[in-house]
mmJSON file of the N, C-alpha and C atoms, coordinates in Angstrom:
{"data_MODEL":{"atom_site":{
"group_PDB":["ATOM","ATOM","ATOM","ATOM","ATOM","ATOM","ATOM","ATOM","ATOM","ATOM","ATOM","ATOM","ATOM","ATOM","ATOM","ATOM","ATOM","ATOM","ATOM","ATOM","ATOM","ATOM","ATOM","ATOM","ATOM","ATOM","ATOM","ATOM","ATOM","ATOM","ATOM","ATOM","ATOM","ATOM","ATOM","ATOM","ATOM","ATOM","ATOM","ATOM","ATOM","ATOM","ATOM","ATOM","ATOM","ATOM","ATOM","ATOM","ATOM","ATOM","ATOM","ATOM","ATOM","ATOM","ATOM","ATOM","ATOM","ATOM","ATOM","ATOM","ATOM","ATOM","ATOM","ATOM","ATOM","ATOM","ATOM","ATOM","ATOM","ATOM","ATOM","ATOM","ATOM","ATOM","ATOM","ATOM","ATOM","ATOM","ATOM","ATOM","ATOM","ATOM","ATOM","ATOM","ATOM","ATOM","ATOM","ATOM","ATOM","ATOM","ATOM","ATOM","ATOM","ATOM","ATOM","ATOM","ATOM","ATOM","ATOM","ATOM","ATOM","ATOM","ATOM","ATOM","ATOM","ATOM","ATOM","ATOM","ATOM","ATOM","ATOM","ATOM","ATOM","ATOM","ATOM","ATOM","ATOM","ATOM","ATOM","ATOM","ATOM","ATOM","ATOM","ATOM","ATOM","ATOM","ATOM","ATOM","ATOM","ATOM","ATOM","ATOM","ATOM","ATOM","ATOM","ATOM","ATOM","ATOM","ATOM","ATOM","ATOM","ATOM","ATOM","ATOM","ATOM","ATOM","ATOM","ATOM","ATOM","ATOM","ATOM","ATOM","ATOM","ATOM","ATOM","ATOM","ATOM","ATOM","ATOM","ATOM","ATOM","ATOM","ATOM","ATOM","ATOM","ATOM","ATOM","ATOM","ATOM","ATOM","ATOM","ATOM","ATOM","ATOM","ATOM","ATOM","ATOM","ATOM","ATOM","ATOM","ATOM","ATOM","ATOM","ATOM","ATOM","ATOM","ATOM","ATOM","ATOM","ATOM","ATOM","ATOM","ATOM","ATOM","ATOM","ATOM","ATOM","ATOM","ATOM","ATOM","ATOM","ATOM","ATOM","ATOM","ATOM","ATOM","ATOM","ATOM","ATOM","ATOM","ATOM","ATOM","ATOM","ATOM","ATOM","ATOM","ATOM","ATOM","ATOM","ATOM","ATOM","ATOM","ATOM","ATOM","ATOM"],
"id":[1,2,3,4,5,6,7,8,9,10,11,12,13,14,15,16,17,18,19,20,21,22,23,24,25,26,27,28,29,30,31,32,33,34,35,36,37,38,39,40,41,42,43,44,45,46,47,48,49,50,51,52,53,54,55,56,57,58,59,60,61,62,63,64,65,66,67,68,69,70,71,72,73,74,75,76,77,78,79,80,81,82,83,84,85,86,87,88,89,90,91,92,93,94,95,96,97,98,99,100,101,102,103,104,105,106,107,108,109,110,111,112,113,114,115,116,117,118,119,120,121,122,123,124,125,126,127,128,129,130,131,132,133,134,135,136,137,138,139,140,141,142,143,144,145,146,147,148,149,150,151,152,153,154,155,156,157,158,159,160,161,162,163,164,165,166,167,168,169,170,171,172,173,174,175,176,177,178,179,180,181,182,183,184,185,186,187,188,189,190,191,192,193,194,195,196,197,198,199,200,201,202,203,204,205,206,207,208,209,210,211,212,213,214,215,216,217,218,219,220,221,222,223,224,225],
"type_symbol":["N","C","C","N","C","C","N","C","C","N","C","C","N","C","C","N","C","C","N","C","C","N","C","C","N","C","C","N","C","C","N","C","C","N","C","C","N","C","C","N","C","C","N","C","C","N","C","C","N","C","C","N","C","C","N","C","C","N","C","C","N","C","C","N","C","C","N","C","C","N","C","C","N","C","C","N","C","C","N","C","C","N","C","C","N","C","C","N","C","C","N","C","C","N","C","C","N","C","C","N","C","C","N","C","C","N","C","C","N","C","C","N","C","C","N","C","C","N","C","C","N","C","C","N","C","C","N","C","C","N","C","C","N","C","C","N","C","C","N","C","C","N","C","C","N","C","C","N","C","C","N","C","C","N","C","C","N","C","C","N","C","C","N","C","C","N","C","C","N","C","C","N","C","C","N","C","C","N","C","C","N","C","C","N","C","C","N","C","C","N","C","C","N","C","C","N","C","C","N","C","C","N","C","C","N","C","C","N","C","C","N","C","C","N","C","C","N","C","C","N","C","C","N","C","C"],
"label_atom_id":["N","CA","C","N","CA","C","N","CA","C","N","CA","C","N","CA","C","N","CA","C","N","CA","C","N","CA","C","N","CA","C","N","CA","C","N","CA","C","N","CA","C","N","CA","C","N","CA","C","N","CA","C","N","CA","C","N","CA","C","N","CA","C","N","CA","C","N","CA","C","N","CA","C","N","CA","C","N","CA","C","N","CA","C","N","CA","C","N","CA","C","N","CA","C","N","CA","C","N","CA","C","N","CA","C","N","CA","C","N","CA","C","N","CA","C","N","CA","C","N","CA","C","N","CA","C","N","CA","C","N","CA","C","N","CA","C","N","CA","C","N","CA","C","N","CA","C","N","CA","C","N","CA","C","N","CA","C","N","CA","C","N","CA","C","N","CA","C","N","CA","C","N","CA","C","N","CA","C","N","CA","C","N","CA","C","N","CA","C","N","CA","C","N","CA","C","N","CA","C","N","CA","C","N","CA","C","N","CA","C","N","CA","C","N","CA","C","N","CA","C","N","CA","C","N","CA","C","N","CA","C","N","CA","C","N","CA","C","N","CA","C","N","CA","C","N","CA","C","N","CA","C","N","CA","C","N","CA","C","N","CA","C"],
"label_alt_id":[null,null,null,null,null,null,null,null,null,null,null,null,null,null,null,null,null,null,null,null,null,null,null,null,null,null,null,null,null,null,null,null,null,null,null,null,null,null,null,null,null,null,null,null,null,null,null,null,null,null,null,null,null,null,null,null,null,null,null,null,null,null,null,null,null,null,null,null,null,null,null,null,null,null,null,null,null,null,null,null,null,null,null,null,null,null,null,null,null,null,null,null,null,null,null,null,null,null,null,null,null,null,null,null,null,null,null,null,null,null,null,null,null,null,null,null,null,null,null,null,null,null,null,null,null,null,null,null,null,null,null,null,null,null,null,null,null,null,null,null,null,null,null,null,null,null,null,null,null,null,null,null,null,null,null,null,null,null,null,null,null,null,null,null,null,null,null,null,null,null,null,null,null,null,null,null,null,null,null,null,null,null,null,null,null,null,null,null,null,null,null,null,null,null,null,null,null,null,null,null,null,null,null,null,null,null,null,null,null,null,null,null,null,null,null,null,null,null,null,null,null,null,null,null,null],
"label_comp_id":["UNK","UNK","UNK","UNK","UNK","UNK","UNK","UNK","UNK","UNK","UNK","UNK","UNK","UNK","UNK","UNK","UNK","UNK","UNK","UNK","UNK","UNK","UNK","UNK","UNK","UNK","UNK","UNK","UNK","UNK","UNK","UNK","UNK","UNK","UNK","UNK","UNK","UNK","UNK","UNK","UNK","UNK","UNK","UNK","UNK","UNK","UNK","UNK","UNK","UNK","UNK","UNK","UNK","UNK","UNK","UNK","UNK","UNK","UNK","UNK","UNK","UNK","UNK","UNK","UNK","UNK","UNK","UNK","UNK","UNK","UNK","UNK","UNK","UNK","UNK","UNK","UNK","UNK","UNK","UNK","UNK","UNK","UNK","UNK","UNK","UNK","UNK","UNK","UNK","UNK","UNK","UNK","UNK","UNK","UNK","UNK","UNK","UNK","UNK","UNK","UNK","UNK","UNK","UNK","UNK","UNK","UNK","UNK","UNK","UNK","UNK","UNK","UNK","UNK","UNK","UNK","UNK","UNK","UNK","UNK","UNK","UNK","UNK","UNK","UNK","UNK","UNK","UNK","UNK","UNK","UNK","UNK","UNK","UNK","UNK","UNK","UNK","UNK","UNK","UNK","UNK","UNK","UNK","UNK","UNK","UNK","UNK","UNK","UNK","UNK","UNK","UNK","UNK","UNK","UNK","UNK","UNK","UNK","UNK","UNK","UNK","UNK","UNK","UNK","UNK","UNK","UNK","UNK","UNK","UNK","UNK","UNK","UNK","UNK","UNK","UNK","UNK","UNK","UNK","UNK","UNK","UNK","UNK","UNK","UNK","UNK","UNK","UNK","UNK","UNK","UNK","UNK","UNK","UNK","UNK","UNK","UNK","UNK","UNK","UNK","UNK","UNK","UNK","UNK","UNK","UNK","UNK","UNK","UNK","UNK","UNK","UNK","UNK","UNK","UNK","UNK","UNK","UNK","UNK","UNK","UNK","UNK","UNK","UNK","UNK"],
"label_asym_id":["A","A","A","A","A","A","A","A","A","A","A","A","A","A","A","A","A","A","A","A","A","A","A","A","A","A","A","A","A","A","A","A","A","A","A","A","A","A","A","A","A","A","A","A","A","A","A","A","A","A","A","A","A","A","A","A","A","A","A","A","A","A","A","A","A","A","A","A","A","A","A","A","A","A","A","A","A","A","A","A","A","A","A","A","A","A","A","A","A","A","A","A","A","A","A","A","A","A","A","A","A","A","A","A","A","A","A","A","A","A","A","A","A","A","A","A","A","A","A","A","A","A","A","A","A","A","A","A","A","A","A","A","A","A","A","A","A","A","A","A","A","A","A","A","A","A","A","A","A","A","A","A","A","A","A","A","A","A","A","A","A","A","A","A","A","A","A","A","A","A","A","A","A","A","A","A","A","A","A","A","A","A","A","A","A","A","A","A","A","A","A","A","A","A","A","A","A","A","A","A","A","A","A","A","A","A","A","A","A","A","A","A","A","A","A","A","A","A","A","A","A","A","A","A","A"],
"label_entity_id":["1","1","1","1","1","1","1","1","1","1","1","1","1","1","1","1","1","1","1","1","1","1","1","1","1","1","1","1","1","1","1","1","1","1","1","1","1","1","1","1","1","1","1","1","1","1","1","1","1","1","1","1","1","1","1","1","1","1","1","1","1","1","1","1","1","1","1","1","1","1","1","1","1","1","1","1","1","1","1","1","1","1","1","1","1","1","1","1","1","1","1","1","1","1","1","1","1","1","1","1","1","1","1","1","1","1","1","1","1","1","1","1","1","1","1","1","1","1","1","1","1","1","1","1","1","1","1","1","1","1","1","1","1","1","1","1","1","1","1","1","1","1","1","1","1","1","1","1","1","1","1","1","1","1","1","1","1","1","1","1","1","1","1","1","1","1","1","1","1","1","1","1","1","1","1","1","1","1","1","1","1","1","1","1","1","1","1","1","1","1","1","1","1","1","1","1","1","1","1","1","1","1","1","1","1","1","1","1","1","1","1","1","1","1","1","1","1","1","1","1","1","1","1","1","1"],
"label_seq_id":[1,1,1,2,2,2,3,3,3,4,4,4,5,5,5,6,6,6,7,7,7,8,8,8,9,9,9,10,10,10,11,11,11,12,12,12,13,13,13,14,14,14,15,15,15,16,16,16,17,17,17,18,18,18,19,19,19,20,20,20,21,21,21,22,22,22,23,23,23,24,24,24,25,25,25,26,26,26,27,27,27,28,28,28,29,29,29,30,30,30,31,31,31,32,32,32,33,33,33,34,34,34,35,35,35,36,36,36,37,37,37,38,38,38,39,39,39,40,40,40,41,41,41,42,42,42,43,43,43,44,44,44,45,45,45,46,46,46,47,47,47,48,48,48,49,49,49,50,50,50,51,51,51,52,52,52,53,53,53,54,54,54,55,55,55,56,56,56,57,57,57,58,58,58,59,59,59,60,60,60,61,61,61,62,62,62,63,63,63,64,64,64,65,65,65,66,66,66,67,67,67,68,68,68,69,69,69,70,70,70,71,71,71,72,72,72,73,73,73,74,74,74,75,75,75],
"pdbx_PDB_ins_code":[null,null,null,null,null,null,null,null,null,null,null,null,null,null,null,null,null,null,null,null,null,null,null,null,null,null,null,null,null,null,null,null,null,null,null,null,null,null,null,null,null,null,null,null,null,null,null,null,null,null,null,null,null,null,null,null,null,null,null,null,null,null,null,null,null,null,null,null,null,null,null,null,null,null,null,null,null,null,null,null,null,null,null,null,null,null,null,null,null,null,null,null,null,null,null,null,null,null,null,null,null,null,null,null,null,null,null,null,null,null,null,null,null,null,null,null,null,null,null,null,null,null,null,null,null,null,null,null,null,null,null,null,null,null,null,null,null,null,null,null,null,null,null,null,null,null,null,null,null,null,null,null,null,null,null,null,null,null,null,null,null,null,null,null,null,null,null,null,null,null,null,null,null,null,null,null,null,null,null,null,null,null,null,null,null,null,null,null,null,null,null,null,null,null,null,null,null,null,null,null,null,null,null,null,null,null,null,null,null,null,null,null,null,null,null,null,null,null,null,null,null,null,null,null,null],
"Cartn_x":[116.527,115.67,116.262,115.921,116.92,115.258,115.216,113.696,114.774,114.348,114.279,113.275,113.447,112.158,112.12,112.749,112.45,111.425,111.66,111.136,109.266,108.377,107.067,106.382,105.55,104.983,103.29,102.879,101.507,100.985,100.264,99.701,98.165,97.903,96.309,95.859,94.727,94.248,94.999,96.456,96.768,98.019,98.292,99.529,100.56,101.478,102.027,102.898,103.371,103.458,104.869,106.055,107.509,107.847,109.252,109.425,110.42,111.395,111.981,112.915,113.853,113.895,114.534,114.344,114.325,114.854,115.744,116.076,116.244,116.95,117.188,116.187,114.728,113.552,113.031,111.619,111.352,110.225,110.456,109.011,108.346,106.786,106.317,106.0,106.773,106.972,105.002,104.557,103.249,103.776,103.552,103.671,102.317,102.154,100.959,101.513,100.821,101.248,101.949,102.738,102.795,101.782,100.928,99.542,98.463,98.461,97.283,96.544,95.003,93.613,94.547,94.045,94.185,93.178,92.132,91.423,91.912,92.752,93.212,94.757,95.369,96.164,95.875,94.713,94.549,93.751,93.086,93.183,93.987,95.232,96.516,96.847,97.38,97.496,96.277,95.195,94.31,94.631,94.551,95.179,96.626,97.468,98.671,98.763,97.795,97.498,96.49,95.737,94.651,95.867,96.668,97.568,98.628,99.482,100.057,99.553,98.091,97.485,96.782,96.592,95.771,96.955,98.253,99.06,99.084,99.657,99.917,98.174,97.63,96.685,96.98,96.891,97.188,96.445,95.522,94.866,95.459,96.502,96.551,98.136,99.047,100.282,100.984,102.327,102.615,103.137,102.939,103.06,104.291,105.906,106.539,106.938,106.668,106.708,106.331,106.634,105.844,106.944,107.469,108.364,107.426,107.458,106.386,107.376,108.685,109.154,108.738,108.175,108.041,106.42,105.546,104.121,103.715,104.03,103.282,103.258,104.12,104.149,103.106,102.251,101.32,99.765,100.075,98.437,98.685],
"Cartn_y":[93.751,94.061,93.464,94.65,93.463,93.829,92.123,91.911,91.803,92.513,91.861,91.339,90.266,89.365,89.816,90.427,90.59,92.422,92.654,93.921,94.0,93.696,93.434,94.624,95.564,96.319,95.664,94.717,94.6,92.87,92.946,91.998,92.08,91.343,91.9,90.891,90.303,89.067,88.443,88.278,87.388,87.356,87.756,87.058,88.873,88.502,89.912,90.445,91.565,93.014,93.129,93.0,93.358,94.442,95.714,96.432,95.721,96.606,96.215,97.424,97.295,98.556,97.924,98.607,98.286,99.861,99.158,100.648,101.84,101.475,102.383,103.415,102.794,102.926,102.131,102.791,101.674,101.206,100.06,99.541,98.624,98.402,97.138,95.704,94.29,93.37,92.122,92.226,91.534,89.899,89.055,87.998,86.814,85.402,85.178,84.415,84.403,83.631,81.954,81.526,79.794,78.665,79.367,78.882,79.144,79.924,80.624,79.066,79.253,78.254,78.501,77.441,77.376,78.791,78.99,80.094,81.626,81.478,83.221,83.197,82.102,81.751,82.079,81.731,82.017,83.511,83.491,85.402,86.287,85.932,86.464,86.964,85.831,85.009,86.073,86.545,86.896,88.81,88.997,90.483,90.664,89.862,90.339,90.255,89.433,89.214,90.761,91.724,92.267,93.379,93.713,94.611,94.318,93.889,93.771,94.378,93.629,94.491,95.927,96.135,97.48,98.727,98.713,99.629,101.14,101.733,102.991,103.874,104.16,104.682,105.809,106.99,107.702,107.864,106.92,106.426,105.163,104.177,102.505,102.87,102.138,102.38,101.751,101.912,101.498,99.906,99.394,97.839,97.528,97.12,97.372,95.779,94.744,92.938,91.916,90.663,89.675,88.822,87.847,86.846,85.462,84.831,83.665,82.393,82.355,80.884,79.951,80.562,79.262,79.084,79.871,79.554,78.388,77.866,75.863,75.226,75.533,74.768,75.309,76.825,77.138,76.406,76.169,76.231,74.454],
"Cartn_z":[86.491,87.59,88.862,90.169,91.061,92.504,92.5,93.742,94.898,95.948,97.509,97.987,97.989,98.955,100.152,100.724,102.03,102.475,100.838,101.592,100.744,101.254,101.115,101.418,100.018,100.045,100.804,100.271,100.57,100.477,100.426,99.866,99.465,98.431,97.671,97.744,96.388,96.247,95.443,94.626,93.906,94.42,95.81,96.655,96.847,96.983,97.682,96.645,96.671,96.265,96.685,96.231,96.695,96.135,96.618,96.338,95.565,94.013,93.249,92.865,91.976,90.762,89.293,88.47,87.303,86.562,85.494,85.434,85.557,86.98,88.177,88.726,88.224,89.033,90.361,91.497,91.977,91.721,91.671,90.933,91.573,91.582,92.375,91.558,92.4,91.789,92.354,91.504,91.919,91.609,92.582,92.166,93.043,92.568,93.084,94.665,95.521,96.377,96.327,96.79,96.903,96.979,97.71,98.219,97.401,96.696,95.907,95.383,95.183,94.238,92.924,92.078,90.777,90.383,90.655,90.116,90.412,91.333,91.67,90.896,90.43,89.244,88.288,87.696,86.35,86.597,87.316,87.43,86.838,87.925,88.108,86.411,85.957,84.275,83.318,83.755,82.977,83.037,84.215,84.076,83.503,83.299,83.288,81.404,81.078,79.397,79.063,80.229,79.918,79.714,81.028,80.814,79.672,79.443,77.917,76.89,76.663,75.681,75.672,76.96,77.215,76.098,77.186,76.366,78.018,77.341,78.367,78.42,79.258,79.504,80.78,81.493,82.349,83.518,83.686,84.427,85.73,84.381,84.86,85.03,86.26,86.464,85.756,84.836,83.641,84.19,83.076,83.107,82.91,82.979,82.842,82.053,82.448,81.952,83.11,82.645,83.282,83.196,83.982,84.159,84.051,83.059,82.928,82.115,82.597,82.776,83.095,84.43,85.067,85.565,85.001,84.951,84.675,83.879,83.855,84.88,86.506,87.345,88.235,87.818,88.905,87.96,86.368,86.07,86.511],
"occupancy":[1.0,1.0,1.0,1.0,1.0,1.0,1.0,1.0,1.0,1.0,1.0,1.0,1.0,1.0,1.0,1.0,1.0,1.0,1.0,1.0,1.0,1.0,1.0,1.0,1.0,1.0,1.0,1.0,1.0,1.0,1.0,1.0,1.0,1.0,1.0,1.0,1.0,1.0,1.0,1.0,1.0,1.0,1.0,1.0,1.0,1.0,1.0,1.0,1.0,1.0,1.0,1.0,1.0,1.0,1.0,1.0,1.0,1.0,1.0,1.0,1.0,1.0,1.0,1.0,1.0,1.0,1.0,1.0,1.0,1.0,1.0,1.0,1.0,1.0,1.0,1.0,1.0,1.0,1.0,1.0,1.0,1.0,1.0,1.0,1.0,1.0,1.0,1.0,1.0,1.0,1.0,1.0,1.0,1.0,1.0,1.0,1.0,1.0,1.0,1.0,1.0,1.0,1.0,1.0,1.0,1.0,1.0,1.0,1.0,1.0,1.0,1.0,1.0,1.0,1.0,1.0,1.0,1.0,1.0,1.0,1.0,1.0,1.0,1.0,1.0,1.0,1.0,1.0,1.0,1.0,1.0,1.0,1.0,1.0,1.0,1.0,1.0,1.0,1.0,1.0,1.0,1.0,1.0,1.0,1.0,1.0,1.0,1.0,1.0,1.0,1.0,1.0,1.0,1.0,1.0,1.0,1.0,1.0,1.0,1.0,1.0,1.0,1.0,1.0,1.0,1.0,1.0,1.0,1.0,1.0,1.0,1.0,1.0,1.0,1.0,1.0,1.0,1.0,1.0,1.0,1.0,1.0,1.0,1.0,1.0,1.0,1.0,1.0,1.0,1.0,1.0,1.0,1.0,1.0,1.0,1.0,1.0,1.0,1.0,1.0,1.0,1.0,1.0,1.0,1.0,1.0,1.0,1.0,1.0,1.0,1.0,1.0,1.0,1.0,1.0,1.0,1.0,1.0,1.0,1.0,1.0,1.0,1.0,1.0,1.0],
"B_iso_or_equiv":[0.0,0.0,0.0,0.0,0.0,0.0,0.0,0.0,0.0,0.0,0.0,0.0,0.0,0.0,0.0,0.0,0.0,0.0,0.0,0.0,0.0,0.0,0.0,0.0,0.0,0.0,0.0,0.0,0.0,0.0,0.0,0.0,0.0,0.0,0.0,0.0,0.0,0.0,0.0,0.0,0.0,0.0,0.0,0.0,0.0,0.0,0.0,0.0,0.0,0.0,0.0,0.0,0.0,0.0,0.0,0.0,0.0,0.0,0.0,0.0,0.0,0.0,0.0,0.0,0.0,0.0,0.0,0.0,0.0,0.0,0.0,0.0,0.0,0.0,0.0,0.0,0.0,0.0,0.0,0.0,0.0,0.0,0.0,0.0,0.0,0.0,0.0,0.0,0.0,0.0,0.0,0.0,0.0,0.0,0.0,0.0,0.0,0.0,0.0,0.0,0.0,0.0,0.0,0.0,0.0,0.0,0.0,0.0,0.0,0.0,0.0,0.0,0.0,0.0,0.0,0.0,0.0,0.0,0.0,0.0,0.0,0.0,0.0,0.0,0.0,0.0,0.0,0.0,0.0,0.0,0.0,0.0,0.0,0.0,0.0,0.0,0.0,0.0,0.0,0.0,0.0,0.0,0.0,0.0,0.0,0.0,0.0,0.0,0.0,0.0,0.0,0.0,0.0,0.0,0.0,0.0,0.0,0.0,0.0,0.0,0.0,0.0,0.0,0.0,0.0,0.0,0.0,0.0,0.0,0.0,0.0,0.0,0.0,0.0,0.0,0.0,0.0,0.0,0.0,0.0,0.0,0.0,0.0,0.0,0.0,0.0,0.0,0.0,0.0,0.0,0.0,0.0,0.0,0.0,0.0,0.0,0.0,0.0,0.0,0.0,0.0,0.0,0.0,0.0,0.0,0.0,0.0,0.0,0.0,0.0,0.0,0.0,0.0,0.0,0.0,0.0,0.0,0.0,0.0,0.0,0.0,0.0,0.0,0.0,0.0],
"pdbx_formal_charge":[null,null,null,null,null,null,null,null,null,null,null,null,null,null,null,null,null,null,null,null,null,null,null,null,null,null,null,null,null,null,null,null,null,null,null,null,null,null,null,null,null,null,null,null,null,null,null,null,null,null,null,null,null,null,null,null,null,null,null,null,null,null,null,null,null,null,null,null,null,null,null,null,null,null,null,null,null,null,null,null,null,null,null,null,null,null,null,null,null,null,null,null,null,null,null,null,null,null,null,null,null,null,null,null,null,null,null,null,null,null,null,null,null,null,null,null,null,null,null,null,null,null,null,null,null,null,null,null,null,null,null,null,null,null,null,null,null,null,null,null,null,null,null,null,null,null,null,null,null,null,null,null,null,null,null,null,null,null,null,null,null,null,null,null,null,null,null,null,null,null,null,null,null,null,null,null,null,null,null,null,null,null,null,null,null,null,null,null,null,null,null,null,null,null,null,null,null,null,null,null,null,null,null,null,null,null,null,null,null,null,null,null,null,null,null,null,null,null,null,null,null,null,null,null,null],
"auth_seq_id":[1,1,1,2,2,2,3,3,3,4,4,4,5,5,5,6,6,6,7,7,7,8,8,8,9,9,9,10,10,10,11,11,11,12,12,12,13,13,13,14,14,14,15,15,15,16,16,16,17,17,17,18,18,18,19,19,19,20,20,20,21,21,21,22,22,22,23,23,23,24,24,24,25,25,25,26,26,26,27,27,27,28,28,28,29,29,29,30,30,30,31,31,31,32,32,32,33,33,33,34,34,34,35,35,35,36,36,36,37,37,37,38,38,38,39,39,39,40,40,40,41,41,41,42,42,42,43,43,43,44,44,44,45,45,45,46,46,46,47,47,47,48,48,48,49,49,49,50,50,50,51,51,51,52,52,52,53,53,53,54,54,54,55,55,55,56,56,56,57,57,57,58,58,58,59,59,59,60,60,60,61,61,61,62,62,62,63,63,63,64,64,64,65,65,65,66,66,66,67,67,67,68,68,68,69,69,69,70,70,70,71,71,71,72,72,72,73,73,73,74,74,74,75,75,75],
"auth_comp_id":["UNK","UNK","UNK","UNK","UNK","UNK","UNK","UNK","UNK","UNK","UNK","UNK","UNK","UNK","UNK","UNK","UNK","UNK","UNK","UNK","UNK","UNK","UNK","UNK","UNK","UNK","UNK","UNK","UNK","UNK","UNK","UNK","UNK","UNK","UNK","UNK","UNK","UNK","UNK","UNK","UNK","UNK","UNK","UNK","UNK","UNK","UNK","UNK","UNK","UNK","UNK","UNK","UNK","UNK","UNK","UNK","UNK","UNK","UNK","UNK","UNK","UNK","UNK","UNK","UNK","UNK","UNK","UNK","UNK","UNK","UNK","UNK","UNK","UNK","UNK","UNK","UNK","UNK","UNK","UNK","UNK","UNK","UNK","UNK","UNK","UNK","UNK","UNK","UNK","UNK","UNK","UNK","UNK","UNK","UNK","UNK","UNK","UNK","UNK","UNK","UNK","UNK","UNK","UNK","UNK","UNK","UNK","UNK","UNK","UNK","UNK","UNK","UNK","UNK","UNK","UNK","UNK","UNK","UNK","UNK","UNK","UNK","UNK","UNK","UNK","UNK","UNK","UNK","UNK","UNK","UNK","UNK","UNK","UNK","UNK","UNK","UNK","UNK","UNK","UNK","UNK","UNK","UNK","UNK","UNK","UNK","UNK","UNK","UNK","UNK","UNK","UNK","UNK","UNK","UNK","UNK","UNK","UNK","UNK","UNK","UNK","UNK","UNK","UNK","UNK","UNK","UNK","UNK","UNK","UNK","UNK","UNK","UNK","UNK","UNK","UNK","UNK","UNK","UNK","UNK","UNK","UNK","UNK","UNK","UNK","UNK","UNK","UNK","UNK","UNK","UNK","UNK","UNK","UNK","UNK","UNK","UNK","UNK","UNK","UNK","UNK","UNK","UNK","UNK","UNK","UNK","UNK","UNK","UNK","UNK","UNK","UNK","UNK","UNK","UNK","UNK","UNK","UNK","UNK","UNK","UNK","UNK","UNK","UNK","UNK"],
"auth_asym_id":["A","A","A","A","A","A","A","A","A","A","A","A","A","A","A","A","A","A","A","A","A","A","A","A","A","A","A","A","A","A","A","A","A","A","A","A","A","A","A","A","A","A","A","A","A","A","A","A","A","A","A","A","A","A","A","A","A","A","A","A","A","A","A","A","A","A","A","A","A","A","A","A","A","A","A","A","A","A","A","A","A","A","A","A","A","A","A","A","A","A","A","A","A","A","A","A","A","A","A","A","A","A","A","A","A","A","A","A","A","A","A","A","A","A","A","A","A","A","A","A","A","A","A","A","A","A","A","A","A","A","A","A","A","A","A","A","A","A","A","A","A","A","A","A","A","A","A","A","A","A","A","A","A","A","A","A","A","A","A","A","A","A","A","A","A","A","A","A","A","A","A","A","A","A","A","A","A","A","A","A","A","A","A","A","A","A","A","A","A","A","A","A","A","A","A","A","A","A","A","A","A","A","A","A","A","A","A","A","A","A","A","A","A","A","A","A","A","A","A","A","A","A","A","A","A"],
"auth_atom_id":["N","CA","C","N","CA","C","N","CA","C","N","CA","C","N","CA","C","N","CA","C","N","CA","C","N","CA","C","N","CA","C","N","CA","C","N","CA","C","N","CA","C","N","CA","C","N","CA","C","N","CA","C","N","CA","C","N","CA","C","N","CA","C","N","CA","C","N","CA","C","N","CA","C","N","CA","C","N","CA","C","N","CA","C","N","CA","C","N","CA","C","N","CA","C","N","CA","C","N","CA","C","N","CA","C","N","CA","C","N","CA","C","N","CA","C","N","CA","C","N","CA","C","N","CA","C","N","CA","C","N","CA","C","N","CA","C","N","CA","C","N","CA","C","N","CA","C","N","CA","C","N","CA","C","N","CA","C","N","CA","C","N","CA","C","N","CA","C","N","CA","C","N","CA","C","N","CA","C","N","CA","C","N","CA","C","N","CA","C","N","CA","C","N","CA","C","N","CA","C","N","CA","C","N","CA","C","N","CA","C","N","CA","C","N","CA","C","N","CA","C","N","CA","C","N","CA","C","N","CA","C","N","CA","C","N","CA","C","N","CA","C","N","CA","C","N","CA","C","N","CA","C","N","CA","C","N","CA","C","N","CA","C"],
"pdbx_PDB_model_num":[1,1,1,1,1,1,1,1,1,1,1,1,1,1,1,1,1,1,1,1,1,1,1,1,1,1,1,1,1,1,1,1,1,1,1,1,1,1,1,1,1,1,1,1,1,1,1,1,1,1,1,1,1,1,1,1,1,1,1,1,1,1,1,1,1,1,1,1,1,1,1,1,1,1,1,1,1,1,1,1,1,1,1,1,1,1,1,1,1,1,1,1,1,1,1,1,1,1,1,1,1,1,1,1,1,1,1,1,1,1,1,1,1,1,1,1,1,1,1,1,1,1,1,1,1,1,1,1,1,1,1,1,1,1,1,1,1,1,1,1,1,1,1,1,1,1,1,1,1,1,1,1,1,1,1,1,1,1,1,1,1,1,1,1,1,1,1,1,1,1,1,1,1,1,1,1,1,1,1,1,1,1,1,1,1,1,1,1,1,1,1,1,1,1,1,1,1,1,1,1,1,1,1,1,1,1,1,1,1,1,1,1,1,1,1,1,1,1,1,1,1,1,1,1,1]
}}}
């Protein structure tokens, strides 16, 4: 996967939205802010466990993975 930080689709409630691509797709990279509460953390942490398990639905935009190395330093 290759992120540019510099190029910022949005930003929501669990921090901002970068453009990406991934197997020579483009894809959007959600990550939580620097700043983010412990509670919009474990949010974050709670959808990304809801999506995993959901699975492909044609409704929900496909989930593609989650980079969670280094999650112990946000809970």
């Amino acid at each position: 996967m290759v992120l540019d930080p510099t190029n910022i689709i949005g930003v929501g409630n669990f921090g901002i939205v970068y453009k990406g691509i991934a197997k020579g797709e483009e894809i959007a990279v959600k990550g939580p802010s620097v700043d983010c509460p412990k509670s919009t953390f474990k949010a974050f942490v709670a959808e990304i466990c809801i999506l995993c398990h959901l699975g492909s639905h044609e409704n929900i935009v496909e989930f593609v993975g989650a980079y969670t190395e280094e999650m112990r330093k946000g809970l």
